[in-house]
C-alpha positions as CSV (number, residue, x, y, z in Angstrom):
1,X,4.0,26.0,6.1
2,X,5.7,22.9,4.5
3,X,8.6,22.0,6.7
4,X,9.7,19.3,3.9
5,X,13.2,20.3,2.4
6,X,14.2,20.0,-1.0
7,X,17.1,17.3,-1.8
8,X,18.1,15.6,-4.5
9,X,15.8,13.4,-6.5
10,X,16.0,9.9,-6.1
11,X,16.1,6.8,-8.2
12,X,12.8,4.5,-8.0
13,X,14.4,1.2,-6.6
14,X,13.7,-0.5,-3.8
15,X,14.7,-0.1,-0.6
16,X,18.5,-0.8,0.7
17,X,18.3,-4.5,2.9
18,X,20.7,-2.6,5.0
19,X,18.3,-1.7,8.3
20,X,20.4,0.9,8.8
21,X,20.4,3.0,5.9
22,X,23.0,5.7,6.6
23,X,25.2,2.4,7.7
24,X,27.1,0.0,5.3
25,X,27.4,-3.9,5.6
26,X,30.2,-4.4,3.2
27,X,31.2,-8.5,2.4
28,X,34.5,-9.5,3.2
29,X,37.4,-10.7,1.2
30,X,40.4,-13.0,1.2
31,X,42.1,-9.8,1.8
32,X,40.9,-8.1,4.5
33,X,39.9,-11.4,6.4
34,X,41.9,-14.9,7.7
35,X,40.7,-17.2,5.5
36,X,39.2,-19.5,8.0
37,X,37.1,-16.8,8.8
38,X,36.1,-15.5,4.9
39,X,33.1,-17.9,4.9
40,X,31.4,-16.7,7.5
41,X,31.9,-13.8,8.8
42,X,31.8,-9.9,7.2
43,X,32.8,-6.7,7.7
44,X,30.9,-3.7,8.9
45,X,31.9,-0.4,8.6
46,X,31.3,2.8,10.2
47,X,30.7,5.8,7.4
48,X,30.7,8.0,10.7
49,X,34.2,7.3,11.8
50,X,35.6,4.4,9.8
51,X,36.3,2.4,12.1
52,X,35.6,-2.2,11.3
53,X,34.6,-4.8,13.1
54,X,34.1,-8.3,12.1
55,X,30.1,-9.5,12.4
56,X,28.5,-13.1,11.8
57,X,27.2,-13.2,8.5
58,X,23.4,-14.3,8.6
59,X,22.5,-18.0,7.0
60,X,22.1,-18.3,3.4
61,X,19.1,-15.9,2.5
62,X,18.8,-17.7,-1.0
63,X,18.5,-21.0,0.6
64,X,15.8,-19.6,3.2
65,X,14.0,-18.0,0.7
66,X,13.9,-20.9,-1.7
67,X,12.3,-23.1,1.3
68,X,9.4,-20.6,2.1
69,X,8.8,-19.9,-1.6
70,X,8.4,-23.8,-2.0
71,X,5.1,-23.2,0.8
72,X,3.3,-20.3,-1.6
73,X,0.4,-20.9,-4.0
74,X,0.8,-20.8,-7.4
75,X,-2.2,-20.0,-9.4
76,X,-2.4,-21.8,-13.1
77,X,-3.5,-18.1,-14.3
78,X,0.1,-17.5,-12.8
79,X,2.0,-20.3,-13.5
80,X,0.8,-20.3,-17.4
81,X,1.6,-16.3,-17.7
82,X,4.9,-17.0,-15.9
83,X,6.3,-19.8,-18.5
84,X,4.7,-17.5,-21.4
85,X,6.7,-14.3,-20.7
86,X,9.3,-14.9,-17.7
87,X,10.3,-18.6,-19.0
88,X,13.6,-18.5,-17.5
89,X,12.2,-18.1,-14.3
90,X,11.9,-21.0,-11.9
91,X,8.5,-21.3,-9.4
92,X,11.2,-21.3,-6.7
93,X,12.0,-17.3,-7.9
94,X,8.4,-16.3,-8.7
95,X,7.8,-17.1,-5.3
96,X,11.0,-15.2,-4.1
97,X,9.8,-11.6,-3.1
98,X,13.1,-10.2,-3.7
99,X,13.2,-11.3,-7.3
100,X,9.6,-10.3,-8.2
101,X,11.0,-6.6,-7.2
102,X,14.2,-7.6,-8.8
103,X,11.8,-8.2,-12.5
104,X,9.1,-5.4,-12.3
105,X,8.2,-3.7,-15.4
106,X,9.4,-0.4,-15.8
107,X,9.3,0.7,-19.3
108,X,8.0,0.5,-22.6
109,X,9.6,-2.3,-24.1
110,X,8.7,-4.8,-21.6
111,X,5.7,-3.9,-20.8
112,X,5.0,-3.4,-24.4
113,X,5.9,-7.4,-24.7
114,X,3.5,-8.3,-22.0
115,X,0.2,-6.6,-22.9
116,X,-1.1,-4.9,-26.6
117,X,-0.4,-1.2,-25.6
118,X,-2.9,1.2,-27.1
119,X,-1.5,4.0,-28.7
120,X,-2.6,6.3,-25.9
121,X,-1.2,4.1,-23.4
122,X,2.0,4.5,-25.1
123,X,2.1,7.9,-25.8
124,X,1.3,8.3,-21.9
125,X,4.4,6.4,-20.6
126,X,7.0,7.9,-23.4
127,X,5.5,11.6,-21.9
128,X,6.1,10.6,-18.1
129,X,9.0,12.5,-16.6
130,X,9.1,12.5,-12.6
131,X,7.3,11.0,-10.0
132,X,4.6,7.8,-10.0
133,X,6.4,5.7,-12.5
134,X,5.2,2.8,-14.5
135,X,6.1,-0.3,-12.0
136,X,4.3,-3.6,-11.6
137,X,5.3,-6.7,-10.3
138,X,5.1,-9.8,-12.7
139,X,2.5,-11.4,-10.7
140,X,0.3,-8.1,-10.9
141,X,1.3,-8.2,-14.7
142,X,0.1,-12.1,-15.0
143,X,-3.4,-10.4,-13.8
144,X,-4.0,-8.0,-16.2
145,X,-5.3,-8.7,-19.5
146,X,-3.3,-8.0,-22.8
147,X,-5.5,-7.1,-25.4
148,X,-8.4,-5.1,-23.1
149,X,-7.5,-1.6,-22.5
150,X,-10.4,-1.0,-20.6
151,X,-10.1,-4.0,-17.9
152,X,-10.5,-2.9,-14.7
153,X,-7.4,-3.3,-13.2
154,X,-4.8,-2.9,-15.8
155,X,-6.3,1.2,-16.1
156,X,-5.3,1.2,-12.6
157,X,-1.7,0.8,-13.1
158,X,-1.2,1.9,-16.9
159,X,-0.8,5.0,-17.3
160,X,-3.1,7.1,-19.8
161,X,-3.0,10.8,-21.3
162,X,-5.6,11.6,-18.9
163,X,-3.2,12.2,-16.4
164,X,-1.4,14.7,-17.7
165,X,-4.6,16.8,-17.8
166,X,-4.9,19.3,-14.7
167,X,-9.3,19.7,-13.9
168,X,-10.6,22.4,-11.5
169,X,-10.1,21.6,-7.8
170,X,-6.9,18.8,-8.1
171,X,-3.7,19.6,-6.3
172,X,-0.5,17.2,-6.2
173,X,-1.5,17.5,-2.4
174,X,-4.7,18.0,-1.8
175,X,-5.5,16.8,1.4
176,X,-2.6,19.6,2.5
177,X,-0.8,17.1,4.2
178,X,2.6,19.1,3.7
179,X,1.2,21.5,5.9
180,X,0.7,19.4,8.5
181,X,4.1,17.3,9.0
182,X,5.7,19.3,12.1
183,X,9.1,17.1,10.9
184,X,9.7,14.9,7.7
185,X,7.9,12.3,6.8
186,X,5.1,12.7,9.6
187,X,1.7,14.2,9.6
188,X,-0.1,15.1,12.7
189,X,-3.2,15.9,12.0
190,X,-5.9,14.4,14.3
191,X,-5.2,14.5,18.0
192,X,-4.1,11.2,18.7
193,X,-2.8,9.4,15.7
194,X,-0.2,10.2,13.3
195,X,0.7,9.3,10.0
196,X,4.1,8.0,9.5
197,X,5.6,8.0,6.4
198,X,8.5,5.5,5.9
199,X,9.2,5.2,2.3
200,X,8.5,6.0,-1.0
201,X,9.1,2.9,-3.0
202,X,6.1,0.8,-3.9
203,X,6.0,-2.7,-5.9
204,X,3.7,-1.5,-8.0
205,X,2.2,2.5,-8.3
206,X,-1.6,3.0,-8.7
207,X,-2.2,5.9,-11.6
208,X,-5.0,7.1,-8.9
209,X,-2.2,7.3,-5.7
210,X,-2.9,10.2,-3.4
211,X,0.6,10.5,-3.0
212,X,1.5,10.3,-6.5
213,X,3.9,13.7,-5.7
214,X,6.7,11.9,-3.1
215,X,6.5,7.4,-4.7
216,X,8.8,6.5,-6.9
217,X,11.1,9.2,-8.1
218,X,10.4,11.7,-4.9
219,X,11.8,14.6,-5.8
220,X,11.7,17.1,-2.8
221,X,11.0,14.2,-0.4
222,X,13.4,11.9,1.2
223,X,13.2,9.1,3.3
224,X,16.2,7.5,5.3
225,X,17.0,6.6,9.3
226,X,17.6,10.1,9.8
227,X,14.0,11.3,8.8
228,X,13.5,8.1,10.7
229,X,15.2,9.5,13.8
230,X,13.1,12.9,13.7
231,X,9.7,11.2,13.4
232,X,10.8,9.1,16.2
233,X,11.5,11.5,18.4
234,X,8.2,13.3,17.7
235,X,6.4,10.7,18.6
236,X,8.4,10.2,21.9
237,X,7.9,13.7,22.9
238,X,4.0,14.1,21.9
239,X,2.7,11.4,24.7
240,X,-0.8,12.7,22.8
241,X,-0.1,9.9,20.3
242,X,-1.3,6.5,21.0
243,X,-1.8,5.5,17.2
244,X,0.8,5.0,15.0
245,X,0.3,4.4,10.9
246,X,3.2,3.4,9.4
247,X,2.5,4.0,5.6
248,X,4.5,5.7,2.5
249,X,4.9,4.2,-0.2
250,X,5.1,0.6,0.9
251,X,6.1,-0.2,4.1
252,X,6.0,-4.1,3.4
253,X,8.9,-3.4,0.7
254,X,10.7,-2.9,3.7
255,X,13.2,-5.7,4.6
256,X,12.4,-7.7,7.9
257,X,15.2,-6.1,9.5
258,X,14.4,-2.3,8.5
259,X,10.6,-3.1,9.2
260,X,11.2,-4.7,12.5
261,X,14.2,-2.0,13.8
262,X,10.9,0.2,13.2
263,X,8.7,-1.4,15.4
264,X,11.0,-1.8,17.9
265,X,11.6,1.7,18.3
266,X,8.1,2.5,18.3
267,X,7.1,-0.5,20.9
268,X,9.5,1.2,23.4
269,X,7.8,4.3,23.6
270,X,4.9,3.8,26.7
271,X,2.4,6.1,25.2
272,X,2.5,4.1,22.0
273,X,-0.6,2.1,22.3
274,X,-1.3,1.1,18.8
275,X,0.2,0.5,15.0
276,X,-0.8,0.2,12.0
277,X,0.8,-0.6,8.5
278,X,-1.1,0.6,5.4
279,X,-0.1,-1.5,2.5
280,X,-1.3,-2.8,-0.5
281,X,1.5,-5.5,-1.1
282,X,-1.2,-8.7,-0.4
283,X,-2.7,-7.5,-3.8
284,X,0.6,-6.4,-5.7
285,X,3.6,-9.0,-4.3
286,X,1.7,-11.7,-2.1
287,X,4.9,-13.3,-1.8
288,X,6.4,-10.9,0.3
289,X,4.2,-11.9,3.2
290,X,6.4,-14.8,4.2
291,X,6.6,-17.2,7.1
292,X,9.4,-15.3,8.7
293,X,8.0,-11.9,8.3
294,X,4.6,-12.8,10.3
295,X,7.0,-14.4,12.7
296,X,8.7,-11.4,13.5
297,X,5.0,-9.2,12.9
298,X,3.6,-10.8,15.7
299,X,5.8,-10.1,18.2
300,X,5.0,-6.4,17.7
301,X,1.1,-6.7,18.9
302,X,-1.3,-4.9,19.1
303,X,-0.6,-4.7,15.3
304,X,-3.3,-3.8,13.1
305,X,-3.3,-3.5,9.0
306,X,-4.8,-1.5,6.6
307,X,-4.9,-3.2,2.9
308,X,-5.6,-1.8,0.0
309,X,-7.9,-3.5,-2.6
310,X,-9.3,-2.2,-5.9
311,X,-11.4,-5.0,-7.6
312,X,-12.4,-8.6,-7.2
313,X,-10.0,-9.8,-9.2
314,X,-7.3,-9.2,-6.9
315,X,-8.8,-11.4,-4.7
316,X,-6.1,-14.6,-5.9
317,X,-5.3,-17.6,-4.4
318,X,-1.8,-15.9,-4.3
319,X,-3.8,-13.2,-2.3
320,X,-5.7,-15.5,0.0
321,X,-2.7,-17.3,1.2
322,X,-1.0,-14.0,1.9
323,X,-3.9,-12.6,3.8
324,X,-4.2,-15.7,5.6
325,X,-0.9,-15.5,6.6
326,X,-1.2,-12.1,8.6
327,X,-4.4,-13.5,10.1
328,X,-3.0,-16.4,11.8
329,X,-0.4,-13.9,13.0
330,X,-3.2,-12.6,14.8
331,X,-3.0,-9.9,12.9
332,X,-6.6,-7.6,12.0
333,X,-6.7,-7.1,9.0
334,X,-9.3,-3.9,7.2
335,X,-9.4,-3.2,3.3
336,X,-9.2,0.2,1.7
337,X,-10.4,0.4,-1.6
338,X,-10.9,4.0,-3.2
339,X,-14.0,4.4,-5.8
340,X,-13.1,4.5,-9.3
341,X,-15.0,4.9,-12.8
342,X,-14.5,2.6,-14.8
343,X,-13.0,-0.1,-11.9
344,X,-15.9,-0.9,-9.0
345,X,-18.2,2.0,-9.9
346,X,-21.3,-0.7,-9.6
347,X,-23.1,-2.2,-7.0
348,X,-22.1,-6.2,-8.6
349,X,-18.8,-5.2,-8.9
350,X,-18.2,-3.8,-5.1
351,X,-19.9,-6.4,-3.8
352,X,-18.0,-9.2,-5.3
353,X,-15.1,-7.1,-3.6
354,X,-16.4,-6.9,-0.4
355,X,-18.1,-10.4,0.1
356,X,-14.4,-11.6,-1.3
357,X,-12.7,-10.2,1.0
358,X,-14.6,-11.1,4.2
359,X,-13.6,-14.8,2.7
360,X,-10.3,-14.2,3.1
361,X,-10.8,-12.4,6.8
362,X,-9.9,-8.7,5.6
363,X,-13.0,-6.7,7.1
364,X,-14.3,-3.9,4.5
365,X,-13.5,-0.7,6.3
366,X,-13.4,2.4,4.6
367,X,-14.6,3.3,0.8
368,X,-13.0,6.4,-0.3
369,X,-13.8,8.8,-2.7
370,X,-11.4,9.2,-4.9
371,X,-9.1,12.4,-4.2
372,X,-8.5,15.2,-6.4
373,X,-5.0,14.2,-7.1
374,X,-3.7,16.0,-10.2
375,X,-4.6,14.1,-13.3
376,X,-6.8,12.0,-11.7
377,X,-10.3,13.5,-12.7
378,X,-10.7,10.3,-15.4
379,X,-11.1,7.8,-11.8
380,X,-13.8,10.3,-9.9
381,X,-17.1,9.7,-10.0
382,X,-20.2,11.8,-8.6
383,X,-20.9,11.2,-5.0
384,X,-24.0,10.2,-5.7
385,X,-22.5,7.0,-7.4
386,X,-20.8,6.3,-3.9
387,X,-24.1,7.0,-2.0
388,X,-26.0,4.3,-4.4
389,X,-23.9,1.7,-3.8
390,X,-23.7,2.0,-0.2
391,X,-27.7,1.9,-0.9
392,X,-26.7,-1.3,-2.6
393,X,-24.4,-2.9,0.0
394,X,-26.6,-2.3,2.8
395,X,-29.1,-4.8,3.5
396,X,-28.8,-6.6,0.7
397,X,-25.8,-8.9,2.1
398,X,-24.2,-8.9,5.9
399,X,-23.1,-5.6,7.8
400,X,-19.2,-6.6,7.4
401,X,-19.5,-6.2,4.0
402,X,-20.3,-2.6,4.2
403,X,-17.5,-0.2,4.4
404,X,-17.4,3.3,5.6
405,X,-17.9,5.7,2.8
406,X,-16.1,8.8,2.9
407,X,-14.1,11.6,1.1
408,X,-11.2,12.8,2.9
409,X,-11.8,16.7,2.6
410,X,-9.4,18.7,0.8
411,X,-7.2,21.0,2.7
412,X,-6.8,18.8,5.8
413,X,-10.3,18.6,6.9
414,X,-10.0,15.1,7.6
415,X,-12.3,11.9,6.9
416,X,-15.8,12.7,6.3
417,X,-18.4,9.7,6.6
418,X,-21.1,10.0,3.8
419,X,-24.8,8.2,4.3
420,X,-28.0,7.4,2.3
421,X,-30.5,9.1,3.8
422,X,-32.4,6.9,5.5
423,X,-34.1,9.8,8.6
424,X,-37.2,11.1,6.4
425,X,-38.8,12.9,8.3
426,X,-41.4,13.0,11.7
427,X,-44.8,12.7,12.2
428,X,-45.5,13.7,15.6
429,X,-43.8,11.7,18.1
430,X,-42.7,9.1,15.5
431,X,-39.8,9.6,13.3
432,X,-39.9,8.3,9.7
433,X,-37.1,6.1,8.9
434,X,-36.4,4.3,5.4
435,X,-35.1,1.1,5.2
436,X,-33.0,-0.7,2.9
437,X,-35.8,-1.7,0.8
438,X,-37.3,1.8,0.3
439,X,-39.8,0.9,3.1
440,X,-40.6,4.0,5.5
441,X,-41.1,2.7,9.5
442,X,-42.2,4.5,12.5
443,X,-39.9,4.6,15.8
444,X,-41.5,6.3,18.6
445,X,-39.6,9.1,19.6
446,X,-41.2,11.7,21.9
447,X,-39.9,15.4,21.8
């Protein structure tokens, strides 16, 4: 039974840089303050009882941001699309996290101005009502291309008619994860680990996202510091739980303060022995991973993160520097990608990916089949497809390229790893193995 309670929907926008949701910072005024004081100190006030109290105001963030956006790549790919279509902008705000979130495209018109929408494209986004909006980041945007509907990564984040067609066996929540959440926002389903679920704002919403029902516009599902405090206290009073993912939407589109309030809490609790972040900001908003978040990341260890990569041409300078980043936090870093038609459904394409990415020190990890989300039957391939290119990978280029292949089974049966068969039989005491060249070798094996 879902223990998720209805409230009212909620706009897609990012999250509040308050850490403290429920809480207000408000700025203070020649009125309410001495004057020697207006310039540097604020106001905070309690919503609970109203009561104030003067705090220090932080340092400039605009000036801090403007010296760590000075430190990020900027790609020429980047830097031409940028004076093309966001010519106003200076590199100093490209590289600014807050306004890349600030600019992401959200509708028609601008994204109509960017890229040469095909007429299904368009008729998809002027049917969408609900959640999984259109929203990309103008850097994602400067990787897509504008006059090829068909490029791999602009049909993962442009929405088509195909999604609004329902096939056999799709569910807005297939892997029943509703019914496993024993308080908002957290599913308990293996013994030792639990999924946290900390927002549901994204930079940028992948068409194929196995959350699709609660990003974006969430409708029934909420997310603030009191669903916060609940999942908290779960996890203090469950010592079974050693491993914590902290996922969503995007937990990186957390502020530094929310994120780090977070991991605070969840560092204080002994049985805590692990935590993850799943994320897919390196490939959507590399800027965000600045110098002063991986300062305050690696205080938090052992931290472990789970990325999310879809095609090689993610794989940026933008991308590299932000992966790089994490890694000299000390941070390990493991990709995600989920199998797609159309996207990385072939043996060159996946291995490009996964060859990539050991270059830039994120370890392949798992390949998923791609969920029966509703609408998504246009991304799915047969799992033979899956088993062939794991044929492919193995082998045929180093062992750390080769992710686990699995489909997460639907109804809450968990991750299930898929292999090509390479056990062919016995003969005798010798069983008959196949190796990755189609070879079939004897290993002595008495019964």
């Amino acid at each position: 039974m879902s223990h998720l309670t209805i409230l009212t929907e909620q706009e897609d926008k990012p999250p509040s840089e308050d850490p403290y949701p429920n809480d207000r910072i408000r700025p203070a005024t020649n009125e309410n303050l001495p004057s020697r004081l207006a310039a540097s100190r604020a106001l905070f006030i309690s919503p609970t009882n109203g009561t104030a109290k003067e705090i220090l105001k932080k340092p400039s963030l605009p000036s801090q941001r403007k010296r760590e956006s000075r430190k990020f790549r900027l790609s020429p790919q980047t830097r031409a699309f940028r004076l093309r279509q966001f010519p106003n902008a200076s590199d100093d705000e490209w590289n600014d996290w807050h306004w890349q979130l600030r600019s992401r495209i959200r509708d028609i018109v601008t994204l109509s101005r960017i890229i040469e929408l095909t007429d299904d494209e368009r008729n998809a986004i002027e049917r969408h009502r609900g959640s999984l909006p259109v929203g990309i980041t103008p850097y994602y945007a400067s990787l897509l291309d504008p006059c090829d509907s068909a490029q791999p990564i602009r049909r993962t984040v442009v929405p088509v008619s195909n999604e609004y067609l329902h096939a056999p066996g799709e569910a807005d929540d297939p892997l029943n994860e509703d019914d496993d959440t024993p308080v908002p926002g957290l599913v308990h389903r293996y013994p030792d680990r639990v999924l946290f679920l900390v927002s549901g704002f994204c930079s940028t919403y992948c068409r194929y996202c196995t959350r699709s029902r609660m990003v974006g516009s969430q409708g029934e599902y909420r997310f603030d510091r009191n669903q916060w405090e609940k999942a908290l206290q779960y996890i203090e009073s469950t010592p079974a739980v050693r491993d914590v993912l902290l996922s969503g939407g995007d937990p990186l589109t957390l502020t530094d303060d929310s994120l780090e309030w977070l991991l605070q809490r969840l560092r204080r609790i002994p049985h805590v022995e692990m935590i993850r972040i799943g994320a897919k900001v390196p490939a959507v908003l590399p800027q965000r991973i600045t110098p002063a978040l991986t300062r305050m990341l690696k205080r938090y260890h052992p931290l472990w993160m789970s990325l999310h990569f879809a095609h090689p041409d993610e794989l940026t300078p933008e991308t590299a520097q932000a992966c790089e980043r994490l890694a000299d936090a000390g941070i390990p870093l493991g990709s995600q990608t989920v199998l797609m038609a159309g996207v990385n459904d072939n043996v060159e394409t996946m291995m490009r990916l996964m060859q990539g990415l050991l270059k830039i020190r994120v370890k392949p990890y798992y390949l998923y089949q791609c969920d029966p989300i509703t609408g998504s039957a246009h991304f799915r391939t047969p799992v033979q497809k899956g088993l062939e290119i794991i044929q492919g990978l193995r082998g045929h280029t180093t062992g750390y390229a080769v992710p686990h292949y699995v489909i997460d089974a639907p109804g809450g049966g968990g991750k299930i790893p898929l292999l090509p068969e390479t056990i062919v039989g016995r003969d005798g005491n010798d069983l008959l193995l196949k190796n990755y060249e189609g070879k079939i070798f004897r290993y002595p094996d008495p019964v």
